[in-house]
N, C-alpha and C positions, 0 to 999 in steps of 0.2 A: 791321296789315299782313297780314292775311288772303290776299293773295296770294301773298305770297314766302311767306308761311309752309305752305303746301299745296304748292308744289315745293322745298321745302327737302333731304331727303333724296335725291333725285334731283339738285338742283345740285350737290349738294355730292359723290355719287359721281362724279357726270362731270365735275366738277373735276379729281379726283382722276386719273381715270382719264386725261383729255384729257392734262395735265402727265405721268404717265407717259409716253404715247404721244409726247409730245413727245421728251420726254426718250430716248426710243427710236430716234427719228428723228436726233437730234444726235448718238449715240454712232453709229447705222448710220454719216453723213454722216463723220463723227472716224474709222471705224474701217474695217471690209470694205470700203467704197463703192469707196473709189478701184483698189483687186483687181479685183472682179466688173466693174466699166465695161470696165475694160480689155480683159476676155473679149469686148465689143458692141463691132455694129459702128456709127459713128460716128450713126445715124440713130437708132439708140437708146438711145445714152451720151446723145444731147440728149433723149430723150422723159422718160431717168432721171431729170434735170436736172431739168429741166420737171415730172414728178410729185412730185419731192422737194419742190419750189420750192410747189409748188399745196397741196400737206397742210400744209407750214407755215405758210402762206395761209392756209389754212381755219382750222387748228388754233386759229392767232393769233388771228382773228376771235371765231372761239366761247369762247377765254377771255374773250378783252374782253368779252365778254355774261354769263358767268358771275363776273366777278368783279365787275360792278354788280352781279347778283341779290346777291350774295354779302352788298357794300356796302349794300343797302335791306336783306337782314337783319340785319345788325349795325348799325343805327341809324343807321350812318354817310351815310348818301344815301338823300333822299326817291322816292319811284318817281317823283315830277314831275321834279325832280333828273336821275334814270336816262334817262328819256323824253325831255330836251331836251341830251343827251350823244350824241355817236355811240359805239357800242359793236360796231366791226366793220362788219362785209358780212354780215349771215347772210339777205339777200332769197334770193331763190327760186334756187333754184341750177341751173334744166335748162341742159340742158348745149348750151352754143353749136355751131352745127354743126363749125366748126375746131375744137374742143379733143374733139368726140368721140372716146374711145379704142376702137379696133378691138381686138378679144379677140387675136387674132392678133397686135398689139402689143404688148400687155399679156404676154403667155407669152412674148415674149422676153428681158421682164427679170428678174431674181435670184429665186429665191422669196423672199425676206427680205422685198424693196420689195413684192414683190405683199401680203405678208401686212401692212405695214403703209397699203397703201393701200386695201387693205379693213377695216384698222381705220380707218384718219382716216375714209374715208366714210359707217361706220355711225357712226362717234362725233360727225362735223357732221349728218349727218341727225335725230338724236337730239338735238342742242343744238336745230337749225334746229322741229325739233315741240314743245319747249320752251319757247321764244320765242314762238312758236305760241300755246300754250295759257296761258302769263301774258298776251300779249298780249290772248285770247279773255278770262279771268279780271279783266284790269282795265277790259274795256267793259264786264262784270254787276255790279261792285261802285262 
């Protein structure tokens, strides 16, 4: 299995890291979240919503893909196996013209949420070039 085994230290940090992020995101959600909304006004207590909702979206997705790789290296699941599984959404992510966010939108939420939705977006982008490249990796071999 020459393939999962050349992204191997790479799945396995952005496992690690994605489950953090998560796990960041459910204490945010448990803990400040419900303070800081209160501060917005009602147009962007729903955009909060809605970004919280979209990273745990994503986030969820790119486990599911990370813990098949995970699965084909630990023996447990063939990459043919992996291949006829859905593992998430991670297709192409451009971004629909209604879910564009406006910067100007974006700076009226908490900095907490900003800083977590610049990690979930470099950390699905990173899963999504991942994918990528196993993908590219098992049409050579």
């Amino acid at each position: 299995m020459p393939d999962a085994l050349s992204i191997n230290p790479f799945v396995e940090k952005t496992y690690q890291d994605t489950y953090a992020l998560l796990v960041s995101i459910r204490d945010y959600i448990s803990g400040s979240m419900q303070e800081e909304a209160e501060g917005l006004e009602a147009p962007d207590q729903l955009r909060l919503t809605r970004e919280l909702s979209c990273m745990t979206r994503d986030l969820t997705d790119a486990m599911a893909w990370l813990m098949l790789q995970k699965a084909i290296e630990a023996g447990e699941l063939s990459q043919e196996d992996a291949n006829a599984e859905p593992a998430g959404n991670l297709g192409d992510k451009t971004e629909e013209p209604d879910v564009v966010e406006d910067a100007e939108g974006l700076m009226r939420l908490p900095i907490t949420v900003r800083s977590l939705i610049d990690r979930s977006r470099r950390t699905c982008a990173l899963v999504r070039q991942l994918a990528t490249d196993s993908r590219k990796l098992s049409l050579i071999h």
